[in-house]
C-alpha positions in Angstrom: 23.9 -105.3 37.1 26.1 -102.9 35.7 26.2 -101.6 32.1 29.7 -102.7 31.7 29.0 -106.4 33.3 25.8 -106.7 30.6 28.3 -105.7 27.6 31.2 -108.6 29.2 28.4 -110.9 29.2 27.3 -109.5 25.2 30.5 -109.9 24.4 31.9 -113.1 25.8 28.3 -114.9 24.3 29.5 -113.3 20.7 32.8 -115.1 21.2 31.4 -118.0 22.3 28.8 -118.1 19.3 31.7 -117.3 16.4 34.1 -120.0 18.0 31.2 -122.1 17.7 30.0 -121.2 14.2 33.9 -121.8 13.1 34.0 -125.4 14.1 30.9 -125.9 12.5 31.9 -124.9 9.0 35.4 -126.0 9.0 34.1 -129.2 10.0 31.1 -129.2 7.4 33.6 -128.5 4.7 35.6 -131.3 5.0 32.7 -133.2 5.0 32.8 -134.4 0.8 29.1 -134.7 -0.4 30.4 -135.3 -3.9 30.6 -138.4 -5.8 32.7 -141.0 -4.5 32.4 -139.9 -0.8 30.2 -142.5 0.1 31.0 -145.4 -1.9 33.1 -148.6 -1.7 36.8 -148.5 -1.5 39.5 -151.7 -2.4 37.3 -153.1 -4.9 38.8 -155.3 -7.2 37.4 -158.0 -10.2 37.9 -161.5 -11.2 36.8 -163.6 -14.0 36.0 -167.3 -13.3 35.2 -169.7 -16.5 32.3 -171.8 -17.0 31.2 -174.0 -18.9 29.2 -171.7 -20.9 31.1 -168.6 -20.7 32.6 -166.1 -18.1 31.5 -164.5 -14.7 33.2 -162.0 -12.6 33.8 -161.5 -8.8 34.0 -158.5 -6.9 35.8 -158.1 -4.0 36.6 -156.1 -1.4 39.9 -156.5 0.0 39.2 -160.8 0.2 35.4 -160.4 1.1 33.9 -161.5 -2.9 30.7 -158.8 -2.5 29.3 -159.6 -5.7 29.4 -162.7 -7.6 27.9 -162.5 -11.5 28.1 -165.7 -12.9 25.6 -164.3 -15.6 25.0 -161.0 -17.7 23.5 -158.7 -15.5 19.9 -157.2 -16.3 19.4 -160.2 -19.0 16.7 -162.7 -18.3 18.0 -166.7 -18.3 21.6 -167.9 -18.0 23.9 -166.8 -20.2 27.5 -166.0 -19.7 29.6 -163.6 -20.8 31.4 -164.9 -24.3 35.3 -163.6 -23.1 36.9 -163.0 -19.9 37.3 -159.6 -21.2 33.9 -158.7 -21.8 33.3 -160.1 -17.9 36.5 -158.0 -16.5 34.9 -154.5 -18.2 32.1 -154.9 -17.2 33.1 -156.0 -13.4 35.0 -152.5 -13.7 31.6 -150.8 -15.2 30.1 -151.9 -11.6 33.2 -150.9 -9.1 32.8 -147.5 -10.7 29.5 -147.5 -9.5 30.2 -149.0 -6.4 32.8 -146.4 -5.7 30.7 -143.5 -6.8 28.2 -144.3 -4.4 25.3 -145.4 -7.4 23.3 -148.2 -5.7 21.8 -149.9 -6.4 25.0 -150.6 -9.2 22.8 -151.9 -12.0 23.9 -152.9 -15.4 21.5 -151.7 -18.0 21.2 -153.1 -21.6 22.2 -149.8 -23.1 25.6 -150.2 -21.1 26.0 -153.9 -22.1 25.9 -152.4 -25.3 28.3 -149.4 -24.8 30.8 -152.2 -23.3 30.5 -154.5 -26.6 28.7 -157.7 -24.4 26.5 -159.5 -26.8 23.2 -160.1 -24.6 21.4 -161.4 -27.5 
């Protein structure tokens, strides 16, 4: 084989390889690994009464994923005291779910932070 067929050959695997390393990273960068990118999307609350207290739905579109009919992370039955209490902290867990934190558990500390009176 010629020297001039060997450097076609060099030079058509170079062009191969860069057109192949260019859809590689254009497709890599719109590939978001950030929060958010995985996480739930159309997620909306609902309060419901009881007769103790409040709950909260979540759902997505019409699908209810989540139904709380009782403080999360608190041991035994109690609701929450307000419909607002139950709607902030419904919105406390969409963020979660959106920014991709699963499991989206409610600690004491945040129960706190949101005013809910677990006591």
């Amino acid at each position: 084989m010629s020297s001039r067929n060997k450097n076609i050959i060099v030079l058509i695997c170079l062009i191969a390889f860069a057109v192949a390393a260019f859809f590689y990273f254009s497709n890599r960068s719109k590939v978001s690994n950030g929060p958010g990118s995985e996480g739930f999307r159309n997620l909306k609350a609902e309060a419901f009464q009881r007769e103790t207290g409040w709950g909260y739905l979540i759902l997505q579109d019409t699908t209810a994923i989540i139904e709380q009919p009782f403080l999360p992370g608190v041991p035994g039955t109690k609701s929450f005291e307000s419909k607002e209490l139950a709607l902030k902290t419904a919105g406390l867990v969409i963020y979660k779910l959106e920014h991709a934190v699963f499991p989206p558990t409610v600690t004491l500390e945040e129960l706190d932070s949101l005013g809910v009176n677990y006591k």
